[in-house]
Structure formats: structure tokens, C-alpha cells
C-alpha positions as CSV (number, residue, x, y, z in Angstrom):
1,X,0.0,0.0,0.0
2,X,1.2,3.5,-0.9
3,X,1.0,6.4,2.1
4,X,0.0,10.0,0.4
5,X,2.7,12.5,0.9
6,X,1.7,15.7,1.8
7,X,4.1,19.1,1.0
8,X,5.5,20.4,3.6
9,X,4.7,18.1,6.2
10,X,7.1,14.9,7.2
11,X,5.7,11.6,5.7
12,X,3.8,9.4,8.0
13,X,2.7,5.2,8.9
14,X,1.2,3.5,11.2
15,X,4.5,1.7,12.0
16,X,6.1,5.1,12.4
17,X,4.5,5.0,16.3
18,X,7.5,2.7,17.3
19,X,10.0,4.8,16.5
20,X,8.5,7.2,19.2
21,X,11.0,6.6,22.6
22,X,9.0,8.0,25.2
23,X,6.0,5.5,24.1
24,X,5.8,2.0,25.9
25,X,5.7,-1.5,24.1
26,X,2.1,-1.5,24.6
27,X,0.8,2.0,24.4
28,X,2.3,2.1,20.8
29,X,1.2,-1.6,19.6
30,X,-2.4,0.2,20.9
31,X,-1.8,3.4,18.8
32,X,-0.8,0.9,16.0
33,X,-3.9,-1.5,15.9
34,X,-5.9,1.7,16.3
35,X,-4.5,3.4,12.9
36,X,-4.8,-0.2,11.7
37,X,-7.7,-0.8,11.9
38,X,-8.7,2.4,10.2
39,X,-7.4,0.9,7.1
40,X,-9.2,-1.8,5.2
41,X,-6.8,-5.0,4.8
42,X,-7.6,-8.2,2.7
43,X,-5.5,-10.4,1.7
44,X,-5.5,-14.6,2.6
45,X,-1.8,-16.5,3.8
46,X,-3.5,-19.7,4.3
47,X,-1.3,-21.9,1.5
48,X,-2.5,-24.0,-0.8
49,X,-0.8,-27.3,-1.8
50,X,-2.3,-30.3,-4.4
51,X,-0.8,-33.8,-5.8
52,X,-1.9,-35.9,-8.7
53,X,-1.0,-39.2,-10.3
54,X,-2.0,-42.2,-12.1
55,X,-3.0,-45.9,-11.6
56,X,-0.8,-49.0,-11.8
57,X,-1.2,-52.8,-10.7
58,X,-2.9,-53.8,-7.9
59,X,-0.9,-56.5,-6.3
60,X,2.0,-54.1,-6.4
61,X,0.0,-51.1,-5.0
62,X,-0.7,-53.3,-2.1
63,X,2.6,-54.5,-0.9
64,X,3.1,-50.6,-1.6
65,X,0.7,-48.9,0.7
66,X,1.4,-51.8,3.4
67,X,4.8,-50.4,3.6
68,X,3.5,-47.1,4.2
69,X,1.0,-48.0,6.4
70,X,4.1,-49.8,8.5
71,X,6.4,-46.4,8.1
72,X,3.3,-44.6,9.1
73,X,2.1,-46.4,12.4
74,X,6.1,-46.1,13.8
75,X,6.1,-42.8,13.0
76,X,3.0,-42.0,15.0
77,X,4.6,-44.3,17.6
78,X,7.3,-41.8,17.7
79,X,5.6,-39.1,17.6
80,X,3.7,-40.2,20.7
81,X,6.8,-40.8,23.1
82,X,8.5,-37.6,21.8
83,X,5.2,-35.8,23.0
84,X,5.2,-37.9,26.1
85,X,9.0,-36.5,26.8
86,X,8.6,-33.4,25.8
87,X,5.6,-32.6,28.1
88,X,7.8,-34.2,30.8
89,X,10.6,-31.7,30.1
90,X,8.0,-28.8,30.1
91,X,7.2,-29.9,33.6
92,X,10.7,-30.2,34.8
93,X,12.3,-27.0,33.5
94,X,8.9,-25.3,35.1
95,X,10.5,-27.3,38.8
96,X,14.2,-26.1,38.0
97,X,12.9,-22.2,37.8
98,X,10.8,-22.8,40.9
99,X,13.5,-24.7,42.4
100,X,16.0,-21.9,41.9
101,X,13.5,-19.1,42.8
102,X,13.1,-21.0,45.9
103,X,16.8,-21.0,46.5
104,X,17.6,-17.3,45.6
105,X,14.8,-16.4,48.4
106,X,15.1,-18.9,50.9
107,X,15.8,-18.0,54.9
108,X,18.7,-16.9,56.7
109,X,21.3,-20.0,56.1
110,X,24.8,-19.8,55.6
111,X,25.9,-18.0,52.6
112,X,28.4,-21.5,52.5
113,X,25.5,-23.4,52.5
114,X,23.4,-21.4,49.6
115,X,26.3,-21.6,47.4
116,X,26.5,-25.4,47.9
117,X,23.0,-25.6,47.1
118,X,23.0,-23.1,44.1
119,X,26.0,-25.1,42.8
120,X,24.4,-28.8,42.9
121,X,21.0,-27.7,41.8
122,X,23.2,-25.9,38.2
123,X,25.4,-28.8,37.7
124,X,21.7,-31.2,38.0
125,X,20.0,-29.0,35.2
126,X,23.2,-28.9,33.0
127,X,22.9,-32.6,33.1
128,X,19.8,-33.2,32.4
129,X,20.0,-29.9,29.3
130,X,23.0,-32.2,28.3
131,X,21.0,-35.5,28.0
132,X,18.2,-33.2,26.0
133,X,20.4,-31.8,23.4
134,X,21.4,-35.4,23.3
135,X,17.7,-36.7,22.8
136,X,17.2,-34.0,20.0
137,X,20.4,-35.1,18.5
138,X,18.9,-39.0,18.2
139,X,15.1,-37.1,17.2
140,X,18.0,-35.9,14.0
141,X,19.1,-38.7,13.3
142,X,15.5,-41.3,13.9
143,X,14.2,-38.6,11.4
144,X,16.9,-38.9,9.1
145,X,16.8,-42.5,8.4
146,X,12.6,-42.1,8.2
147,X,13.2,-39.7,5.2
148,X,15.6,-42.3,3.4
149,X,12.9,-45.0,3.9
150,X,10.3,-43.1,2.8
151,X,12.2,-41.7,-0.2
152,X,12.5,-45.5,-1.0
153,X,9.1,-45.9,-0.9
154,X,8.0,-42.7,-2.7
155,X,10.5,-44.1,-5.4
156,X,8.7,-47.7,-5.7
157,X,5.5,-45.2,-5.5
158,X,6.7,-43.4,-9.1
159,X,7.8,-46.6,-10.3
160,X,4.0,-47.6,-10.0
161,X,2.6,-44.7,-11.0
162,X,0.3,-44.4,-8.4
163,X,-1.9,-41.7,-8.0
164,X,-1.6,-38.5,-5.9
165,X,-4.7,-37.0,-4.4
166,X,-5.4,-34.1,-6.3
167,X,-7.3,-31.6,-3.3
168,X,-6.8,-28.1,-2.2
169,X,-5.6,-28.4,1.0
170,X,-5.0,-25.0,3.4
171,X,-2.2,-25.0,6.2
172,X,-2.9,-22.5,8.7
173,X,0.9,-20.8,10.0
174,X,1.2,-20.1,13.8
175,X,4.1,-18.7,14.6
176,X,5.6,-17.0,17.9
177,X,7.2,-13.7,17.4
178,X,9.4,-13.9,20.0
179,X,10.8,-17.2,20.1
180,X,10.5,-17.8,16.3
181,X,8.9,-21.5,17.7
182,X,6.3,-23.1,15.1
183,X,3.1,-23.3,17.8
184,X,1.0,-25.4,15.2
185,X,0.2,-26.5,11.3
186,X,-3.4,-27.3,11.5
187,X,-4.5,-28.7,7.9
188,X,-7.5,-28.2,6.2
189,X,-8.8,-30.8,3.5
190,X,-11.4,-28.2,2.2
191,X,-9.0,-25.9,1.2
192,X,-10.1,-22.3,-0.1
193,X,-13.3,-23.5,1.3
194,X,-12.1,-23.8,5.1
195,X,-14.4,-21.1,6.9
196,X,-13.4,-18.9,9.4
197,X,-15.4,-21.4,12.7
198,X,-12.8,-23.7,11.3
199,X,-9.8,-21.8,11.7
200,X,-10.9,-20.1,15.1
201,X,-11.6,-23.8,16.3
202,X,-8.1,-25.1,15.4
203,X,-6.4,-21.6,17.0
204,X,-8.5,-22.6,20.4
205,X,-5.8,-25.4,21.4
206,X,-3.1,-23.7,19.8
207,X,-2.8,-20.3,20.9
208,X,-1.4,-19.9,24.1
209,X,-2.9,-18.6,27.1
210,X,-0.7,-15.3,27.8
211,X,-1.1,-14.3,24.4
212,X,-1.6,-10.4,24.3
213,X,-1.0,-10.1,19.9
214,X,-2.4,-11.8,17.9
215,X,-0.3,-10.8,14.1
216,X,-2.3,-11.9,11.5
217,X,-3.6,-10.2,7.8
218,X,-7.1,-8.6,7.2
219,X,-9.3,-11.5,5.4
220,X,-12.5,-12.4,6.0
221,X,-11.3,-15.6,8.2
222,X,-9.4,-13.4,10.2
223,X,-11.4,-10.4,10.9
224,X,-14.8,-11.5,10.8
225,X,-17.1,-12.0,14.2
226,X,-15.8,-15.6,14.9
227,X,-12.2,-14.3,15.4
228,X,-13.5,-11.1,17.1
229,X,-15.3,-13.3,20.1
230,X,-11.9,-15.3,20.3
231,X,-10.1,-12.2,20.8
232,X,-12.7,-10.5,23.5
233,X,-12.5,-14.0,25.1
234,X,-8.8,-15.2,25.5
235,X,-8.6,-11.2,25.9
236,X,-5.8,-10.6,23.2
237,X,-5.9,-8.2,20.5
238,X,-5.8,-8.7,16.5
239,X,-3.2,-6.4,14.9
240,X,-4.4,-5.6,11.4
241,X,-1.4,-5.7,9.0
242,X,-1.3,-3.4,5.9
243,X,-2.2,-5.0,2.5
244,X,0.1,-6.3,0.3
245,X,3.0,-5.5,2.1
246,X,4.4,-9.5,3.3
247,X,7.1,-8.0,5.0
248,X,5.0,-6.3,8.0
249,X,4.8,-9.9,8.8
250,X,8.2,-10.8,8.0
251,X,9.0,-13.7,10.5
252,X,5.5,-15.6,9.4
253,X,6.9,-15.1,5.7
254,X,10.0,-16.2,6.3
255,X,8.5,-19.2,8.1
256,X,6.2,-20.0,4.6
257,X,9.2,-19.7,2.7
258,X,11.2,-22.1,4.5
259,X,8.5,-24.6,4.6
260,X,7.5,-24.6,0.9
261,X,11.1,-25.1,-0.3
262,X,11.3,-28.3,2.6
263,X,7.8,-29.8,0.7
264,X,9.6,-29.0,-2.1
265,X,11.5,-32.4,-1.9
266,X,8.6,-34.7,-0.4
267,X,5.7,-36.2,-2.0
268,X,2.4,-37.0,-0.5
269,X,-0.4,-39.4,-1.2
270,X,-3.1,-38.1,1.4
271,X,-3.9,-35.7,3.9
272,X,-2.6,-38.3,6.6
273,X,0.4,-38.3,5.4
274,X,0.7,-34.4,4.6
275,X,-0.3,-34.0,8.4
276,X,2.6,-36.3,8.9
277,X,5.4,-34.5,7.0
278,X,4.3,-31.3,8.5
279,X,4.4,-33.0,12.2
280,X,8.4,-33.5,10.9
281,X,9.0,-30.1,9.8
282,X,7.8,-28.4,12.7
283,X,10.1,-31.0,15.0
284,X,12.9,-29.8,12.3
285,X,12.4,-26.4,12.3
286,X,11.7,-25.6,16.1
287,X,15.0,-27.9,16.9
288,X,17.6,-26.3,14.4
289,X,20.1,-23.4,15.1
290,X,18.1,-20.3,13.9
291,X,19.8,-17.0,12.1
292,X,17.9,-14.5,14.3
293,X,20.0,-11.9,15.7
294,X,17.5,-12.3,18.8
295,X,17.9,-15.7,18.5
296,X,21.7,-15.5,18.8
297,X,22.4,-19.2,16.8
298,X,19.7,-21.2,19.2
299,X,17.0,-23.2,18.4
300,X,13.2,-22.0,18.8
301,X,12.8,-24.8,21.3
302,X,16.6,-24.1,23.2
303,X,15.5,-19.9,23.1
304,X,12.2,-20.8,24.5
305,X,13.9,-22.9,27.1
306,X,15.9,-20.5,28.1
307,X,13.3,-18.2,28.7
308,X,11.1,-20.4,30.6
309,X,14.4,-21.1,32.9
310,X,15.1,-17.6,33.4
């Protein structure tokens, strides 16, 4: 969108607000929305992604799809413990920062005594940070050897010719601002037909409960009455973002871009197994070093760790 200049008088944006140094973080995101909003934004980020193919011989196709079925079941098997363990980790690293709140305020006792404490409880959680960077290194490596078996099979799958699925299919992006961590890829088999119920639905167990922003472009889905009563209910705002202009929403762009050119290399026969690779990239992407200058080289999952632990 262009911005009128006007003769004589300095040129002006919404954005311009955060450039204003006596203004608080939230004051100015309030001035913000408000000039936002003023401004009428449509424009849909929901991507689109489709697959076709032919038919080949049955016997073949069977002994085919078994295979996948098999690569498919361990995979959700996976899946499953590596939510079990990471829900345990949450837990834990939510004990170590109450565990060494507790020790920064506790009583009177020796100075000695604290530092002893302070000391053991640092060299436990470096342990146990040691033996999760180690875990995510085996996660690198499991997921690895799942993509060479599954290229093997998506190879026999060409040999065959068997037929892709050809669907719209929407992915919704959620993304954290912050700690650059992917929060959720919620998939949609009705593609440009998914409704804005739907989206506000999958959001519900997705967004988190301190959200106060809620970053996101000015279609319908987005800015209609559905999204509006999540907003007034979780009690975040929606900040309106200026129409074609991607970069006012740079990290969720940069997030899109990243993902299409990893589908780039996969192949997909249904929406199982889409929901599948996009389970993987968000383990991927959330567990590798990240070029944020925030960021400083970490991982979303190692900067939101650190966070939590501070």
C-alpha cells in the first residue's frame, strides 16, 4: 500500500509510532492497531498445496501402501513418546525455575550453605540440558533414516505410478514472534473453502494462554465476528497488517518460505500423510540453530527454554 505525501509536512505510517521513545511496548502496539484498523486489509496466507497421479497394478499397490502403512504407524509411535518427553521436560524446566526461585529467596542459612545448594541444583539441570540436546540429537538422526525410507518408498510409488490425491488443502501458520517457535500447522482438507469457525476452532488449542497479539492479515477468516469473540474472550488483540505489504509480517513469511522449499523435496499421497510430513518439519524447524540476531544461533525450542528457565 502507498501512504499520500503531503508538501511540507514529514511523511507518516502507522509503523512510524515505534520509533516514538517516550511510548511503551504496549501504548504504541495500541496506537498501532488503532490506525490499523482504520485501514481496510484483505489479503489470505493460508497456503495452498495439491498432488496428482496415475493408476498402476494392484498387487504391487498393495505391498506398496502396506509399507506405508508400517512407516506410518512407527512414526506416529514416535511421535507419541517424543510428546510424552517433551511434556515431561516442560514440567521439569517449570521445577528447576521454581526450584531456583526458591533457593535465591530462601531463609537466613549460611551464605556456605546457599552456594552449595546453588551449585548442585546448576550442575543437576546442566545434566539433564546435556542428556536433552542429546535426545534431540537421536530425534536428528531417527528422522533422518525415516526420510531415506520413505524416499525408498516414494521411489517404488513413481515406479508404479500411483496416484496423488489431487485436493486443495489449506495449512494455517502459527508462529511465535518472539521465540520464532512453530506453535502449530493445523491442515484443512477443504482448502479455499475452510471457513473462518474452522480456523478459530483449530487456534483454540493452539494459541497460548498469555497471548496479548495476535499478528495476522485482514481476510475475512481473520477479521470476521468468529475471530473477534476469540479475541474479546482469550482477551488478546488482533493487529491488522497493511495490505500487500508481506514484510509487515516478515517472520510468518519467512517461516512460509522455509516450509514450501522443505515440501519442495517430499511427495504426499493423502492428507494423513501431509499431516505427517508437516508433524516433521515443525520438530525440524523448532530444533535447528536459527539465524535471528534475537535468536543468537539457538534453536526456537533451546530460546524458549531458556526463557522459561530464566
Amino acid at each position: 500500500m502507498s501512504w499520500p505525501k503531503v508538501v511540507g509536512e514529514e511523511r507518516t505510517w502507522p509503523g512510524k509510532v515505534f520509533e516514538q521513545e517516550d511510548l511503551g511496548f504496549t501504548e504504541a502496539m495500541e496506537q498501532f492497531v488503532a490506525s490499523r484498523l482504520a485501514q481496510r486489509t484483505e489479503k489470505d496466507k493460508v497456503k495452498s498445496v495439491e498432488g496428482e497421479g496415475v493408476v498402476d497394478q494392484k498387487a504391487q499397490k498393495l505391498a506398496l501402501r502396506t509399507d506405508i502403512q508400517r512407516l506410518q504407524v512407527v512414526r506416529r509411535q514416535e511421535r507419541e513418546r517424543r510428546s510424552l518427553i517433551d511434556r515431561a521436560w516442560t514440567v521439569r524446566q517449570q521445577e528447576q525455575r521454581e526450584a531456583a526461585l526458591a533457593l535465591e529467596g530462601g531463609g537466613q542459612g549460611p551464605r556456605s550453605q546457599k552456594g552449595k545448594k546453588r551449585r548442585a541444583l546448576k550442575a543437576q539441570w546442566r545434566a539433564e540440558w546435556e542428556e536433552r540436546h542429546r535426545e534431540l540429537a537421536r530425534r536428528r538422526e531417527e528422522d533422518e533414516r525415516w526420510r531415506q525410507e520413505r524416499e525408498r518408498t516414494r521411489e517404488r510409488q513413481r515406479e508404479l505410478g500411483i496416484p496423488l490425491v489431487a485436493a486443495w488443502i489449506a495449512v494455517l501458520v502459527v508462529v511465535d514472534n518472539c521465540t520464532r517457535r512453530s506453535l502449530g500447522l493445523p491442515l484443512f482438507m477443504i482448502g479455499a473453502h475452510v471457513t473462518a469457525e474452522l480456523v478459530v476452532e483449530a487456534l483454540k488449542g493452539i494459541l497460548p494462554r498469555e497471548l496479548k497479539y495476535l499478528v495476522a492479515d485482514g481476510a475475512a477468516i481473520f477479521s470476521g465476528e468468529a475471530m473477534k469473540a476469540l479475541a474479546s474472550g482469550r482477551g488478546f488483540v488482533r493487529v491488522p497488517l497493511a495490505r500487500h505489504r508481506p514484510q509487515s509480517n516478515g517472520i510468518a513469511e519467512r517461516f512460509i518460505g522455509t516450509l514450501k522449499r522443505w515440501l519442495a523435496s517430499e511427495q504426499w499421497a493423502s492428507g494423513e500423510d501431509l499431516s505427517e510430513l508437516l508433524a516433521e518439519f515443525q520438530s525440524y524447524y523448532n530444533d535447528r540453530p536459527h539465524q535471528g540476531r534475537e535468536l543468537a544461533g539457538l534453536s526456537p525450542n533451546e530460546y524458549f527454554a531458556r526463557k522459561v528457565a530464566v
